[in-house]
PDBQT receptor file of N, H, CA, C and O in Angstrom, charges set to zero:
ATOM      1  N   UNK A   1      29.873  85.673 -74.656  1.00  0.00    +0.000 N 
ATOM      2  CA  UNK A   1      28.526  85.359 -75.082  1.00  0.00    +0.000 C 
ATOM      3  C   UNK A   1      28.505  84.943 -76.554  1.00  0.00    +0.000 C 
ATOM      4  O   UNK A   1      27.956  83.885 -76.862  1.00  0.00    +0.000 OA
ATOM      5  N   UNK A   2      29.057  85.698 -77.450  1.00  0.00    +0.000 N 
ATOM      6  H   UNK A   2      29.503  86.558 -77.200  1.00  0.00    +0.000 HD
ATOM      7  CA  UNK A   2      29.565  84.861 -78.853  1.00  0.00    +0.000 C 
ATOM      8  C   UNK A   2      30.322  83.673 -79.178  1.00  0.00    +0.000 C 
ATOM      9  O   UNK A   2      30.122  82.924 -80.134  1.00  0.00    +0.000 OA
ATOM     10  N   UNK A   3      31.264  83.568 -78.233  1.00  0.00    +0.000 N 
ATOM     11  H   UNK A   3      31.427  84.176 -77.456  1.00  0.00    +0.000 HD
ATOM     12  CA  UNK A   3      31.305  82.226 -78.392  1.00  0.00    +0.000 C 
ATOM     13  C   UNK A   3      30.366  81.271 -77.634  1.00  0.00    +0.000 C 
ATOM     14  O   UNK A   3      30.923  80.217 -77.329  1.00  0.00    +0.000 OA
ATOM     15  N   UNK A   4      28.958  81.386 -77.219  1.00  0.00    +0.000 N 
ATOM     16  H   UNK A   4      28.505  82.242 -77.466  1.00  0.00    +0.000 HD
ATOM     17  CA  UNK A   4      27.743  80.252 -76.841  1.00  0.00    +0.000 C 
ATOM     18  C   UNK A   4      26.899  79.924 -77.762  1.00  0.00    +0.000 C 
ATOM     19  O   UNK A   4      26.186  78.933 -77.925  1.00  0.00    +0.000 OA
ATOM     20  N   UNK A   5      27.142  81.318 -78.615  1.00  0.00    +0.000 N 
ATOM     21  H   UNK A   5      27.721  82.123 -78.482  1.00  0.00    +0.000 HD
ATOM     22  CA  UNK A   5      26.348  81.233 -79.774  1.00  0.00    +0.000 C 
ATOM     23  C   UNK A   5      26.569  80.776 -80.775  1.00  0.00    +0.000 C 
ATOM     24  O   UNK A   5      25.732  80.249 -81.509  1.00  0.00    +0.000 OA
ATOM     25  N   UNK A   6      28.291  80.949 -81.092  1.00  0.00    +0.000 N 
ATOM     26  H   UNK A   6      28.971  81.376 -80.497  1.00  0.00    +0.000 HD
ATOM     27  CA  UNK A   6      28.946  79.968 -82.056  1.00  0.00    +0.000 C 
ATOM     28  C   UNK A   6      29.161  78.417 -81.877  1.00  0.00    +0.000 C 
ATOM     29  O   UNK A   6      29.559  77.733 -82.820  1.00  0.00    +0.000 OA
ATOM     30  N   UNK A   7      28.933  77.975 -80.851  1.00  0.00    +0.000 N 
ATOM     31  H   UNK A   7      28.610  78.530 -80.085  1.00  0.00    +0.000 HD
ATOM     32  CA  UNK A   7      29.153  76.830 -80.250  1.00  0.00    +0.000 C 
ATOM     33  C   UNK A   7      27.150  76.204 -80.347  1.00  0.00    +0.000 C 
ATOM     34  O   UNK A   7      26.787  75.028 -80.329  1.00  0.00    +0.000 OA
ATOM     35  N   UNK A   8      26.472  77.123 -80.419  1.00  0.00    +0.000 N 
ATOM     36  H   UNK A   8      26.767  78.079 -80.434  1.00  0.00    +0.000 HD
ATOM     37  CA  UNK A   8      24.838  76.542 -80.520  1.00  0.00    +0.000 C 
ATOM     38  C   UNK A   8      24.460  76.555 -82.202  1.00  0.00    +0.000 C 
ATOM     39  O   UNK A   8      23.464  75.875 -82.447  1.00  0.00    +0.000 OA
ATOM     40  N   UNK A   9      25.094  77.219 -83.408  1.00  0.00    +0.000 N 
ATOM     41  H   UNK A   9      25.904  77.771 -83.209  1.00  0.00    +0.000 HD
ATOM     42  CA  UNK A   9      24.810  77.064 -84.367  1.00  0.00    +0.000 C 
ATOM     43  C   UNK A   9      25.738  76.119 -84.895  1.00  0.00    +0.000 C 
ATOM     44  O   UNK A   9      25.478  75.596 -85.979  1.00  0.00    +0.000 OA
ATOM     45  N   UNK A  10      26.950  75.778 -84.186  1.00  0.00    +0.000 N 
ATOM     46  H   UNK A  10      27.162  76.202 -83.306  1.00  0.00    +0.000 HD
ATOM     47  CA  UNK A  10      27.712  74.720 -85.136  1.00  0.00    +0.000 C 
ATOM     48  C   UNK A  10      26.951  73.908 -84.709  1.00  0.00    +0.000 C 
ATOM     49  O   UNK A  10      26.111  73.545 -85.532  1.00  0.00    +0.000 OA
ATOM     50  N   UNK A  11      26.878  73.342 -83.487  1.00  0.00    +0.000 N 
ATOM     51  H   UNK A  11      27.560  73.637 -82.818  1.00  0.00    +0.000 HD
ATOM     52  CA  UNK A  11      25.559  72.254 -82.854  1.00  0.00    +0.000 C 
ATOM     53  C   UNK A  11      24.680  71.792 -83.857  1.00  0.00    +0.000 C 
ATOM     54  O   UNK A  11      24.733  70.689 -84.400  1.00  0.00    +0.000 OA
ATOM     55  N   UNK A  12      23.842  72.727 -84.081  1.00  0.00    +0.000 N 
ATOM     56  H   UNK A  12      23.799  73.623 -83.639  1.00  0.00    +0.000 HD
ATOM     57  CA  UNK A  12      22.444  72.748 -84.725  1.00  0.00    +0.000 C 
ATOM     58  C   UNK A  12      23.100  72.426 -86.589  1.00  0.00    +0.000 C 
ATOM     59  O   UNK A  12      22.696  71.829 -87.587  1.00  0.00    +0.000 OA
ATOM     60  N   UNK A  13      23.821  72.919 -86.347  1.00  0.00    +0.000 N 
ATOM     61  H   UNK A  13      24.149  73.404 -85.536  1.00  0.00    +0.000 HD
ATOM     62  CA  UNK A  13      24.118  72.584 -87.794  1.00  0.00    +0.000 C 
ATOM     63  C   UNK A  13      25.050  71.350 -87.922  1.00  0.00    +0.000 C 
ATOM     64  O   UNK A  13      25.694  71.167 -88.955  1.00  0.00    +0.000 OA
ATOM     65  N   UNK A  14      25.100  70.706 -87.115  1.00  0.00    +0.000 N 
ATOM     66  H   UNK A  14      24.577  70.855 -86.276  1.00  0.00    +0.000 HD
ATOM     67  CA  UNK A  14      26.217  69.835 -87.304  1.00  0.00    +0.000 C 
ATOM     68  C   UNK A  14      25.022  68.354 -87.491  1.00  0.00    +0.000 C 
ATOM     69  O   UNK A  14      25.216  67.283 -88.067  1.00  0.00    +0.000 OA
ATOM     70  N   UNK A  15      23.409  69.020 -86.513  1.00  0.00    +0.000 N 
ATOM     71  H   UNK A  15      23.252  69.890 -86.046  1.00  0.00    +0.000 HD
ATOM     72  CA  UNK A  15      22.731  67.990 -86.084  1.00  0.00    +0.000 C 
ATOM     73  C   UNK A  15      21.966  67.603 -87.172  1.00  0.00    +0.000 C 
ATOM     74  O   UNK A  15      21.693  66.455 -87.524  1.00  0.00    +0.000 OA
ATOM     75  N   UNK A  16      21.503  69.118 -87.898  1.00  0.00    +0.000 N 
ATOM     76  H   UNK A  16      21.725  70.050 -87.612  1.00  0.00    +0.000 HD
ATOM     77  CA  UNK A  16      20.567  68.871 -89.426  1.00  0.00    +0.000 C 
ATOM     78  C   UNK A  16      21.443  67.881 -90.739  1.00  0.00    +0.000 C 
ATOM     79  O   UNK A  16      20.943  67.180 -91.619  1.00  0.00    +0.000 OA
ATOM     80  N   UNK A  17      23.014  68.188 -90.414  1.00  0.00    +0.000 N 
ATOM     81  H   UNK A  17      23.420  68.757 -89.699  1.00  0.00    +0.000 HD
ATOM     82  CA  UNK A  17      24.054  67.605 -91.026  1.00  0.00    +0.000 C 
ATOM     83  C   UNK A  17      23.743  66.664 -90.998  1.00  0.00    +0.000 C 
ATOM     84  O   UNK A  17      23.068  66.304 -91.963  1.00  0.00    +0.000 OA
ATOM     85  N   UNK A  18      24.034  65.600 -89.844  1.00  0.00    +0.000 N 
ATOM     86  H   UNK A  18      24.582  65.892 -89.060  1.00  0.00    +0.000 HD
ATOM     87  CA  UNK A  18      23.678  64.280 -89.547  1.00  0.00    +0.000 C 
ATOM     88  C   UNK A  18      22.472  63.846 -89.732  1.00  0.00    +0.000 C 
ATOM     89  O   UNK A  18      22.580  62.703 -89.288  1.00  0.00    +0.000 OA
ATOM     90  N   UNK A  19      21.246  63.969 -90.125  1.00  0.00    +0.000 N 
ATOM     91  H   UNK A  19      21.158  64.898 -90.486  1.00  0.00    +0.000 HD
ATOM     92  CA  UNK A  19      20.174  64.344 -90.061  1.00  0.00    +0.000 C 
ATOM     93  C   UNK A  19      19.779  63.581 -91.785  1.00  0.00    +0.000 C 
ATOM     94  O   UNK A  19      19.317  62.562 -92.298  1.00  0.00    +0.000 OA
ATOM     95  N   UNK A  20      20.393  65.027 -92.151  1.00  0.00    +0.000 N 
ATOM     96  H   UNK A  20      20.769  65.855 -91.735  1.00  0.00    +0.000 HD
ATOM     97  CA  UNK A  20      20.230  65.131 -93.794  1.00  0.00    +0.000 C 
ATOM     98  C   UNK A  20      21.004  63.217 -94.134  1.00  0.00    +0.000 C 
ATOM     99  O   UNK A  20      20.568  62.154 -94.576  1.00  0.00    +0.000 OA
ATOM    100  N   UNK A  21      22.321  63.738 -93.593  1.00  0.00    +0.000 N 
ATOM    101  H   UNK A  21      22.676  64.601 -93.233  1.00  0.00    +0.000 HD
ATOM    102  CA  UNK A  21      23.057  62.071 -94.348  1.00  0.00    +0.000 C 
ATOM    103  C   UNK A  21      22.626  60.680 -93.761  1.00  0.00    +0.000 C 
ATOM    104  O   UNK A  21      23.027  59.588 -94.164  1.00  0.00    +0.000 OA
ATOM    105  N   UNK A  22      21.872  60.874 -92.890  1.00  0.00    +0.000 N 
ATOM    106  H   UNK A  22      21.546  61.761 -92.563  1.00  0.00    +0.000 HD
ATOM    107  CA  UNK A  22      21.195  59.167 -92.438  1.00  0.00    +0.000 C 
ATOM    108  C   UNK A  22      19.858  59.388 -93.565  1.00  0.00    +0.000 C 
ATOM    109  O   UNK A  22      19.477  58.424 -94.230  1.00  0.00    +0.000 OA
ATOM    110  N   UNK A  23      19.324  60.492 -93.675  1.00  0.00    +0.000 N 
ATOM    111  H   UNK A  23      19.634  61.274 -93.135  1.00  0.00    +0.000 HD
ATOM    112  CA  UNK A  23      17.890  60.287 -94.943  1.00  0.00    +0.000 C 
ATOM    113  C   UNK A  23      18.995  59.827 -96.388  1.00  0.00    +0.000 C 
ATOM    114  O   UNK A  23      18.656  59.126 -97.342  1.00  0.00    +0.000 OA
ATOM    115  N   UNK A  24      20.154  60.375 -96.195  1.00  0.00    +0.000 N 
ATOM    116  H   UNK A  24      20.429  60.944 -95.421  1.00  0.00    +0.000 HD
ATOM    117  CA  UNK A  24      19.885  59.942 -97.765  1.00  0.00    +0.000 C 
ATOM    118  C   UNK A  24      20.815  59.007 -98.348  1.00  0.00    +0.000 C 
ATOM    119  O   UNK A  24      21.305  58.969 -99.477  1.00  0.00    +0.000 OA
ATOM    120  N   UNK A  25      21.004  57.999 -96.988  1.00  0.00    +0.000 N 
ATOM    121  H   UNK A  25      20.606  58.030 -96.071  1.00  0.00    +0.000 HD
ATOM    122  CA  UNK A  25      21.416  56.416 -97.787  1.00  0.00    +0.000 C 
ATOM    123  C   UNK A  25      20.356  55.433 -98.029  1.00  0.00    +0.000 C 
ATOM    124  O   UNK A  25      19.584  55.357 -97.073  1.00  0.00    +0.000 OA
ATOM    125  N   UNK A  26      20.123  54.784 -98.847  1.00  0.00    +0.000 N 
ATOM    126  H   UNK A  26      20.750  54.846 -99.624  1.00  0.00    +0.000 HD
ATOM    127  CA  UNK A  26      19.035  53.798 -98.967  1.00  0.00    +0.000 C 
ATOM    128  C   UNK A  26      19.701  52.605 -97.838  1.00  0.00    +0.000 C 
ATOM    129  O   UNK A  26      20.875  52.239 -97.785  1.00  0.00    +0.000 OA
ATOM    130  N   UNK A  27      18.580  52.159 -97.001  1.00  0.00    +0.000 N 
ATOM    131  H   UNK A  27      17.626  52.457 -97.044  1.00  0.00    +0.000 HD
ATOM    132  CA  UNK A  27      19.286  50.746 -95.694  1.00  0.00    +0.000 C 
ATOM    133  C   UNK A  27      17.834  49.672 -96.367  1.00  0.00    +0.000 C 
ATOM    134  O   UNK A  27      16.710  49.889 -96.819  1.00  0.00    +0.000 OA
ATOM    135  N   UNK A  28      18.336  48.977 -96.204  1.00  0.00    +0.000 N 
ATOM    136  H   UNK A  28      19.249  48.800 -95.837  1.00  0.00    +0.000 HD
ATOM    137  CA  UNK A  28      18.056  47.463 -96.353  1.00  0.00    +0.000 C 
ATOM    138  C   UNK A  28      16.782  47.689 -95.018  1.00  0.00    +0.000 C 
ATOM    139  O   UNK A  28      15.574  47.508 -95.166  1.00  0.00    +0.000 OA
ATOM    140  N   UNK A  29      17.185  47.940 -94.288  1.00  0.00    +0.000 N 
ATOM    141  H   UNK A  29      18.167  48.087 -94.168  1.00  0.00    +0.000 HD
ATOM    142  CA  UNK A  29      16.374  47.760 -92.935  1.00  0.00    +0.000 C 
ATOM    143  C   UNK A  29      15.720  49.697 -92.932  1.00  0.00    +0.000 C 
ATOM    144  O   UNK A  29      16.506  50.642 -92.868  1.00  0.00    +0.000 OA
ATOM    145  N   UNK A  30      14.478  49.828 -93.001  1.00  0.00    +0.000 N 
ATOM    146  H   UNK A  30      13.840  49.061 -93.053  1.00  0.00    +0.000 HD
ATOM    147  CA  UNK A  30      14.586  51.309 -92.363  1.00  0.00    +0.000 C 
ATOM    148  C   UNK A  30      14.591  51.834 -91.070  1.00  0.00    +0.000 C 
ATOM    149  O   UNK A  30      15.022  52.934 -90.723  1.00  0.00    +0.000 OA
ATOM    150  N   UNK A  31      13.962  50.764 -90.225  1.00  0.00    +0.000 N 
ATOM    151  H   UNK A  31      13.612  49.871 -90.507  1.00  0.00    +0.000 HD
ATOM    152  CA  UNK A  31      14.336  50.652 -88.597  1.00  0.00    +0.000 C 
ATOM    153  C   UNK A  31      15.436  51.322 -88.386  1.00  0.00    +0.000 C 
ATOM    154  O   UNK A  31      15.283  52.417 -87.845  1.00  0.00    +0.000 OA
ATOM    155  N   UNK A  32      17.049  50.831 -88.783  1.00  0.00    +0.000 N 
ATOM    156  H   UNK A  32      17.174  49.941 -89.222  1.00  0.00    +0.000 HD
ATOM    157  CA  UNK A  32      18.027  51.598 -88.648  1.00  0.00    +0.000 C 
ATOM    158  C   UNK A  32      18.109  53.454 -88.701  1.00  0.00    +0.000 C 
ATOM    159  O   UNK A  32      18.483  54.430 -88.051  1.00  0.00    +0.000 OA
ATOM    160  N   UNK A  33      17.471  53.055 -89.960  1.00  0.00    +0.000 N 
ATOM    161  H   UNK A  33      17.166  52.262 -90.489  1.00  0.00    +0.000 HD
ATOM    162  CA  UNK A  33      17.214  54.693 -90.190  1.00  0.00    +0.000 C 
ATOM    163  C   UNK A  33      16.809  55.423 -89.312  1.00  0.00    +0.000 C 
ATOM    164  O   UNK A  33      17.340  56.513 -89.098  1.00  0.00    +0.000 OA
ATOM    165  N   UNK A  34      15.719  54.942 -88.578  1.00  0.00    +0.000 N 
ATOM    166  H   UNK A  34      15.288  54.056 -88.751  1.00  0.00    +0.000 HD
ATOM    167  CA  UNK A  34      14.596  55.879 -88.077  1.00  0.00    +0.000 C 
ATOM    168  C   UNK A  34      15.237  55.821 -86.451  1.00  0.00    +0.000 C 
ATOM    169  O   UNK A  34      15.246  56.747 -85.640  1.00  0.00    +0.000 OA
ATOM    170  N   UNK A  35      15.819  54.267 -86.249  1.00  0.00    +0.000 N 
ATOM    171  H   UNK A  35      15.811  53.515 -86.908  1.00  0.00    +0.000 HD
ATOM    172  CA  UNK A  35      16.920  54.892 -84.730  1.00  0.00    +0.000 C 
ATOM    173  C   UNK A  35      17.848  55.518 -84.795  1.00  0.00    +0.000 C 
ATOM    174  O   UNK A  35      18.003  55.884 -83.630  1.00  0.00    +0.000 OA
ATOM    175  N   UNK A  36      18.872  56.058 -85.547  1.00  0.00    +0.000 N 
ATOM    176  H   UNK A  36      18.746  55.761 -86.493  1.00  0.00    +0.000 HD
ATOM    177  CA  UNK A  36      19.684  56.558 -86.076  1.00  0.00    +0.000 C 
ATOM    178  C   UNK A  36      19.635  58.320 -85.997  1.00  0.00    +0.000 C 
ATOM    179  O   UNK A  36      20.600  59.010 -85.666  1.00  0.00    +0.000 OA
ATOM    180  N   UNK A  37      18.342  58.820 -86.366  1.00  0.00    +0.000 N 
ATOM    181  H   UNK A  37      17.559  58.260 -86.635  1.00  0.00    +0.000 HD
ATOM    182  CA  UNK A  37      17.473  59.520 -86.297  1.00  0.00    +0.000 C 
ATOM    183  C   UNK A  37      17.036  60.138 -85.171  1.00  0.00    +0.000 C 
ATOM    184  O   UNK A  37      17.109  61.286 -84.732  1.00  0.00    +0.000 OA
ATOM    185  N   UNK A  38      16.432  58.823 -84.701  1.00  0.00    +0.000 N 
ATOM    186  H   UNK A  38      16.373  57.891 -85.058  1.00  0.00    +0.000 HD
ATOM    187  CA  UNK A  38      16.207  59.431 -82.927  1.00  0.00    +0.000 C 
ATOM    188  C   UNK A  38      16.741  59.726 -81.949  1.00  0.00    +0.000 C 
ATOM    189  O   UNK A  38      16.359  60.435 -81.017  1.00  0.00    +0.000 OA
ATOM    190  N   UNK A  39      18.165  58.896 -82.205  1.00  0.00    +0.000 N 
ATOM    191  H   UNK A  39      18.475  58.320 -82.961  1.00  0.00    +0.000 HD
ATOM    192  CA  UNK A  39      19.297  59.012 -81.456  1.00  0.00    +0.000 C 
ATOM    193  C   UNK A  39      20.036  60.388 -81.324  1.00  0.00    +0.000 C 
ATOM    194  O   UNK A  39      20.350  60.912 -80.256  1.00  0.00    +0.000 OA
ATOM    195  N   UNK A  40      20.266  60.897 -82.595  1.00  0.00    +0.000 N 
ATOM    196  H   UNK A  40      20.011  60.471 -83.463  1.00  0.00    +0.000 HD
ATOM    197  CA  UNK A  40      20.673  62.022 -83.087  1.00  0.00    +0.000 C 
ATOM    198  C   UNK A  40      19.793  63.272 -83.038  1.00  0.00    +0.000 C 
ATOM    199  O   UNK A  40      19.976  64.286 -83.711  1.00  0.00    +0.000 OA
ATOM    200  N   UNK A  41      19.134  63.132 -82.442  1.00  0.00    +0.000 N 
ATOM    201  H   UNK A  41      18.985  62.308 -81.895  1.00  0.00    +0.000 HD
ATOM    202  CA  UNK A  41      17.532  64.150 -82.092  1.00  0.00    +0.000 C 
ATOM    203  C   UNK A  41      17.155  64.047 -80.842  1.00  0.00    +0.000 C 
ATOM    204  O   UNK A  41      16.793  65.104 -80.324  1.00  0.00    +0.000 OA
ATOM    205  N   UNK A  42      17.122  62.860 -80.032  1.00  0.00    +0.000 N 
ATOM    206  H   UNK A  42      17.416  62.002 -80.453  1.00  0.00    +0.000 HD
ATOM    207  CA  UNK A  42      16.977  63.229 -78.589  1.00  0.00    +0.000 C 
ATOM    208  C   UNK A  42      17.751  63.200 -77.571  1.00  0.00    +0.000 C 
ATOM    209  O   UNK A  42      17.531  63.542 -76.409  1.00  0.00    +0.000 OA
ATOM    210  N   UNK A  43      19.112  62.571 -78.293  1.00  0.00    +0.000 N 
ATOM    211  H   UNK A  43      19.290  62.294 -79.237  1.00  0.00    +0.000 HD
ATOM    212  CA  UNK A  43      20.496  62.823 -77.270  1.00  0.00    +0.000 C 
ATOM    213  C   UNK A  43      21.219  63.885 -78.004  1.00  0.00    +0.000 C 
ATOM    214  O   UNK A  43      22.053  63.487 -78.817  1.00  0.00    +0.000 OA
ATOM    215  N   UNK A  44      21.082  64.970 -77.891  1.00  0.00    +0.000 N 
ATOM    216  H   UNK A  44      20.404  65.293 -77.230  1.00  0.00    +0.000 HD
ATOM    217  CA  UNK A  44      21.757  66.059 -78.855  1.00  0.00    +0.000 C 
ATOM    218  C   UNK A  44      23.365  66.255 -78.804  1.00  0.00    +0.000 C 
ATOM    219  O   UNK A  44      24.040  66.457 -79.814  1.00  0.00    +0.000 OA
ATOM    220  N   UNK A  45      23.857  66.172 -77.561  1.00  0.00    +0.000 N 
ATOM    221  H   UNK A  45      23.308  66.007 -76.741  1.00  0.00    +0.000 HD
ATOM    222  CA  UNK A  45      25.230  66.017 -77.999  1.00  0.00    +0.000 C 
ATOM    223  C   UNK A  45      25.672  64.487 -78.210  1.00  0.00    +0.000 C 
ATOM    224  O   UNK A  45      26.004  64.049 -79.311  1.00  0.00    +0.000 OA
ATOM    225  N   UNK A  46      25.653  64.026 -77.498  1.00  0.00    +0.000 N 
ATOM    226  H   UNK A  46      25.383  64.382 -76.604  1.00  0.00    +0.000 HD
ATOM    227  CA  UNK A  46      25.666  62.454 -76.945  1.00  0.00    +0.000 C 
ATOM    228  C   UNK A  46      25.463  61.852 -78.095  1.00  0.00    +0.000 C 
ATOM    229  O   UNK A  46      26.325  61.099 -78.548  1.00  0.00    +0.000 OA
ATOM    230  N   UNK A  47      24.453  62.054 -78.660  1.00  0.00    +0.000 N 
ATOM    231  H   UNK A  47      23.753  62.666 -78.291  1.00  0.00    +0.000 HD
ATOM    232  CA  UNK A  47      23.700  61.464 -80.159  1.00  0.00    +0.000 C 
ATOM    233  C   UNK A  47      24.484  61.583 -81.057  1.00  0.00    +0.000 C 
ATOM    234  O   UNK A  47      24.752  60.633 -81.792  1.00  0.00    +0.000 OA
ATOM    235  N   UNK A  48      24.974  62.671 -81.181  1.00  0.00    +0.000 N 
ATOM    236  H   UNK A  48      24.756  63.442 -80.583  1.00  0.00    +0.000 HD
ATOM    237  CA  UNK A  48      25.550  63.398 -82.278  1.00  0.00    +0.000 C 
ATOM    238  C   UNK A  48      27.056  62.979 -82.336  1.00  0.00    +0.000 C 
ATOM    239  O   UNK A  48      27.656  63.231 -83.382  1.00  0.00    +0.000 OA
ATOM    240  N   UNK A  49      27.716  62.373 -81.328  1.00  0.00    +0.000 N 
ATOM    241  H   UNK A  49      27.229  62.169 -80.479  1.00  0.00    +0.000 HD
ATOM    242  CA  UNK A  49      29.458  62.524 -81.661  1.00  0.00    +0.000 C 
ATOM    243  C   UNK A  49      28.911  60.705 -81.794  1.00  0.00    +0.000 C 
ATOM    244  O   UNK A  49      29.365  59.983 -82.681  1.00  0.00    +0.000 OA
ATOM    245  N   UNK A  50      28.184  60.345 -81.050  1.00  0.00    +0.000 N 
ATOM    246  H   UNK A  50      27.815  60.932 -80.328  1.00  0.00    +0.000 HD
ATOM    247  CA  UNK A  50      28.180  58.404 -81.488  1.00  0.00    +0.000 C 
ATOM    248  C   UNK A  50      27.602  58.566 -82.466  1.00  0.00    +0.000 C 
ATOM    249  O   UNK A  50      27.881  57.566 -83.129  1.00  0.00    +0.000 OA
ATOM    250  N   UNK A  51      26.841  59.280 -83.136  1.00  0.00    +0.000 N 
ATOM    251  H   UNK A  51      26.615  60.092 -82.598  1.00  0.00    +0.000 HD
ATOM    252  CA  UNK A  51      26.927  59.058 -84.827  1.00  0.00    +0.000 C 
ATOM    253  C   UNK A  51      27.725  59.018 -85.567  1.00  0.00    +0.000 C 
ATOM    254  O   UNK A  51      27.755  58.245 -86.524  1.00  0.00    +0.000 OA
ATOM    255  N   UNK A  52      28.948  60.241 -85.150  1.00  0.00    +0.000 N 
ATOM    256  H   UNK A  52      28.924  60.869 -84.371  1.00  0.00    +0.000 HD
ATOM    257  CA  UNK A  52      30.003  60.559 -86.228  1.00  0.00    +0.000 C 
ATOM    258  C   UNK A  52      30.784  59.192 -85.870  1.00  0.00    +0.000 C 
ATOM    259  O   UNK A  52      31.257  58.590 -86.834  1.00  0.00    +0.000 OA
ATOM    260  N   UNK A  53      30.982  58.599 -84.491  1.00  0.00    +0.000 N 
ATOM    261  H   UNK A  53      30.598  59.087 -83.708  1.00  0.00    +0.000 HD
ATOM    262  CA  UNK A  53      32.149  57.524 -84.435  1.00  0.00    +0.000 C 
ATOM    263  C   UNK A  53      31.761  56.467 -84.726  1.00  0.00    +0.000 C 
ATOM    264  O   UNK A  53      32.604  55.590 -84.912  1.00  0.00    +0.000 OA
ATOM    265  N   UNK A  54      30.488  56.187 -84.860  1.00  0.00    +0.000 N 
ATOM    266  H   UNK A  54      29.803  56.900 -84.709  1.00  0.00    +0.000 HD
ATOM    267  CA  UNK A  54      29.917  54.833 -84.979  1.00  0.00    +0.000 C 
ATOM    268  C   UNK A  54      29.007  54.602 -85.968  1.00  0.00    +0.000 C 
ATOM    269  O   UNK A  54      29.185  53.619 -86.687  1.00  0.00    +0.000 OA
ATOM    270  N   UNK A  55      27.897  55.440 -86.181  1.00  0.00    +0.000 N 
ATOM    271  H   UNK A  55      27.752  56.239 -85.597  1.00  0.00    +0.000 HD
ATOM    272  CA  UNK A  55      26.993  54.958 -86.848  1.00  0.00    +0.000 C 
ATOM    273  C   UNK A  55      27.009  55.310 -88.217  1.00  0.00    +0.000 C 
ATOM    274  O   UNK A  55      26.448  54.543 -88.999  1.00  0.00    +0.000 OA
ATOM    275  N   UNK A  56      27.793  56.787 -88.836  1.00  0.00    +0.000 N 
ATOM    276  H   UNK A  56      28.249  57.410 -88.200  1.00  0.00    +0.000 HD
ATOM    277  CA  UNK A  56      28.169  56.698 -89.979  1.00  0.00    +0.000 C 
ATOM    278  C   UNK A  56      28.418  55.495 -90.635  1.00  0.00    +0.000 C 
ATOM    279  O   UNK A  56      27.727  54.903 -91.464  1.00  0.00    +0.000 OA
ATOM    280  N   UNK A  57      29.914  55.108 -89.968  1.00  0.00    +0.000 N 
ATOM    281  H   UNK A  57      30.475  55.589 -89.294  1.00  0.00    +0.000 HD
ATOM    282  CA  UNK A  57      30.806  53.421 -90.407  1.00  0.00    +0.000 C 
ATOM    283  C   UNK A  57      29.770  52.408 -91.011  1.00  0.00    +0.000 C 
ATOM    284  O   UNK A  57      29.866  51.912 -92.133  1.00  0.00    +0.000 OA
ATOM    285  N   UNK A  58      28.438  52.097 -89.809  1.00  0.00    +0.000 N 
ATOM    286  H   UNK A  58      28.360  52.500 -88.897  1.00  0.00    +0.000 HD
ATOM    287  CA  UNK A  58      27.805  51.386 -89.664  1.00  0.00    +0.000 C 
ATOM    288  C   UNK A  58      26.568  51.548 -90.987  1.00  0.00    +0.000 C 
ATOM    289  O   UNK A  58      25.859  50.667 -91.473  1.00  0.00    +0.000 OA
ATOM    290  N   UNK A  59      26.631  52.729 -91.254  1.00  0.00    +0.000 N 
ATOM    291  H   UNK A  59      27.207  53.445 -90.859  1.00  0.00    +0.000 HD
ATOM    292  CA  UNK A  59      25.385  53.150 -92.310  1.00  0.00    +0.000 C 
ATOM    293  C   UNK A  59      26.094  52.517 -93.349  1.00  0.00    +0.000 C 
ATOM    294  O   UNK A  59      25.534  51.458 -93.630  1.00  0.00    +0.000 OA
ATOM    295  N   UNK A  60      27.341  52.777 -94.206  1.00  0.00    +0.000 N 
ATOM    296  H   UNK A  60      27.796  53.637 -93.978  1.00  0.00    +0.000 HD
ATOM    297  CA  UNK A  60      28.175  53.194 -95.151  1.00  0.00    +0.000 C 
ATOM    298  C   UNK A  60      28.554  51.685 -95.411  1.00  0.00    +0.000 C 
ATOM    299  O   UNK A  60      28.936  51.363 -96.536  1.00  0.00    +0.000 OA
ATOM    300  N   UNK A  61      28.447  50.625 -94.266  1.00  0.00    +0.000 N 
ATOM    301  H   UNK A  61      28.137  50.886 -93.352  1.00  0.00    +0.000 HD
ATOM    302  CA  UNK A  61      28.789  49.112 -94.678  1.00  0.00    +0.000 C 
ATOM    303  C   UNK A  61      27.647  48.541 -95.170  1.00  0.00    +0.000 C 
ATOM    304  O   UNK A  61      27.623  47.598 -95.961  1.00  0.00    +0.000 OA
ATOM    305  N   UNK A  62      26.368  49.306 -94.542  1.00  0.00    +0.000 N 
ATOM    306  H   UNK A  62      26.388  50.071 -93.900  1.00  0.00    +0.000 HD
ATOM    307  CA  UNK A  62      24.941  48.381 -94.846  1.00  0.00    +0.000 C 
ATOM    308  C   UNK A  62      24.233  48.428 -95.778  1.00  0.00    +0.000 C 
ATOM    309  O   UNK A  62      23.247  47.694 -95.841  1.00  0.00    +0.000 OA
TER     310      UNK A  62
């Protein structure tokens, strides 16, 4: 049972993580931002690992 719980706060913290670092690049476009955002908020795992493989890269070039 501790490890469901350790596995639901790295989650949650991994998600405010991602969260925090899409607010605080300035984008040319804020659209990006705000899908970026949603993605990472209503696909919670799903959202969350195609952020780290993709959309970081994608923030960090734009």
């Amino acid at each position: 049972m501790v490890f469901i719980y350790l596995i639901v706060i790295g989650w949650i913290s991994l998600s405010i993580w991602a969260v925090m670092d899409i607010a605080k690049y300035p984008y040319n476009k804020r659209m990006r931002k705000l899908v970026w955002t949603n993605i990472v908020v209503l696909f919670p795992f799903i959202g969350l690992l195609i952020y780290l493989m993709i959309g970081r890269k994608s923030l960090l070039s734009a």
